[in-house]
C-alpha positions as CSV (number, residue, x, y, z in Angstrom):
1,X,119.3,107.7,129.8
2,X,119.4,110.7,127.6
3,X,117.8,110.9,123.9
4,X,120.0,111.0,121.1
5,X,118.5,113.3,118.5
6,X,119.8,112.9,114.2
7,X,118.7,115.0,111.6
8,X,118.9,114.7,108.0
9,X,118.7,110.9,108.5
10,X,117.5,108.3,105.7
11,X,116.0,105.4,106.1
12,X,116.3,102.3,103.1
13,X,114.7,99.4,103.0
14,X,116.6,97.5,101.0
15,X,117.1,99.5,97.4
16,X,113.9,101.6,98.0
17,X,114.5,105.2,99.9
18,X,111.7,105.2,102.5
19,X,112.5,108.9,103.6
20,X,109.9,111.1,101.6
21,X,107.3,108.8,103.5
22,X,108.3,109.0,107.0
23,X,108.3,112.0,109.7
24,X,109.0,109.8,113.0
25,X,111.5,107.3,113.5
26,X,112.1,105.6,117.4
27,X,114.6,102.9,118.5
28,X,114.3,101.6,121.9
29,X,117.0,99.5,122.9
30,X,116.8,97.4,126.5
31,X,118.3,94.5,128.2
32,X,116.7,92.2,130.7
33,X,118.9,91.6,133.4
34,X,118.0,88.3,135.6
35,X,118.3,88.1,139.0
36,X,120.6,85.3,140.2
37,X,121.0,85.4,144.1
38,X,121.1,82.5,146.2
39,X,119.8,82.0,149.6
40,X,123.0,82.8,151.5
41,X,123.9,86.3,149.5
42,X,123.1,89.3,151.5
43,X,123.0,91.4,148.5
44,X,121.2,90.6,144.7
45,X,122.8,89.7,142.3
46,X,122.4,89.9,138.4
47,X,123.8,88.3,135.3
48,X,126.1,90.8,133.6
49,X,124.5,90.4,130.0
50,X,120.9,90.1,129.9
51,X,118.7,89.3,127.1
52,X,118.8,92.5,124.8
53,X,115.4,93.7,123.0
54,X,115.3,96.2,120.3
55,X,112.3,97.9,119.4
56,X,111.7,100.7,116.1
57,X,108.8,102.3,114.9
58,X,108.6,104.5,112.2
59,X,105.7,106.8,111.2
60,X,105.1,107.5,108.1
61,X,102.3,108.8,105.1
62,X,100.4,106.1,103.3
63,X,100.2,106.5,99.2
64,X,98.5,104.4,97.3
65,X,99.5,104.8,93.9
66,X,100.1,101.3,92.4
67,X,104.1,101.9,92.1
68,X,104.3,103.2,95.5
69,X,106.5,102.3,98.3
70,X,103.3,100.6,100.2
71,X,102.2,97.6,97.4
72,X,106.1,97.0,97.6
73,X,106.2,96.6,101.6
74,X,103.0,94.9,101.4
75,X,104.6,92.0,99.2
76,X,107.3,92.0,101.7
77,X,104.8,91.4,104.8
78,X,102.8,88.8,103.0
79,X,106.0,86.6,102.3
């Protein structure tokens, strides 16, 4: 499958603009597709819709200034 590339993109968590803190943002999207063939089928078959996984990581800079974006995400983690 290709990569789909977007620039100028923001990313918010909620009201806060994460965007001046991050340089790297990946989305991985799959789906598990089980395998359902009986003994008699002379060919496999699968389930049409699998169980779908979604994966995103975002790289970022870490401040630690007391009103930064970090002691905010922290209180968000710990709850």
């Amino acid at each position: 499958m290709g990569k789909i590339t977007a620039r100028d993109v923001r990313i918010f968590y909620g009201p806060y603009n994460l965007s001046g803190h991050s340089n790297n943002m990946a989305i991985n999207m799959t789906a598990e597709t089980p395998e359902v063939t009986n003994f008699t089928s002379v060919n496999k078959e699968y389930l049409p819709d699998g169980i779908k996984d979604v994966d995103l990581s975002v790289d970022g800079f870490y401040d630690a200034a007391a009103s930064s974006i970090d002691a905010i995400l922290n209180e968000y983690l710990a709850a």
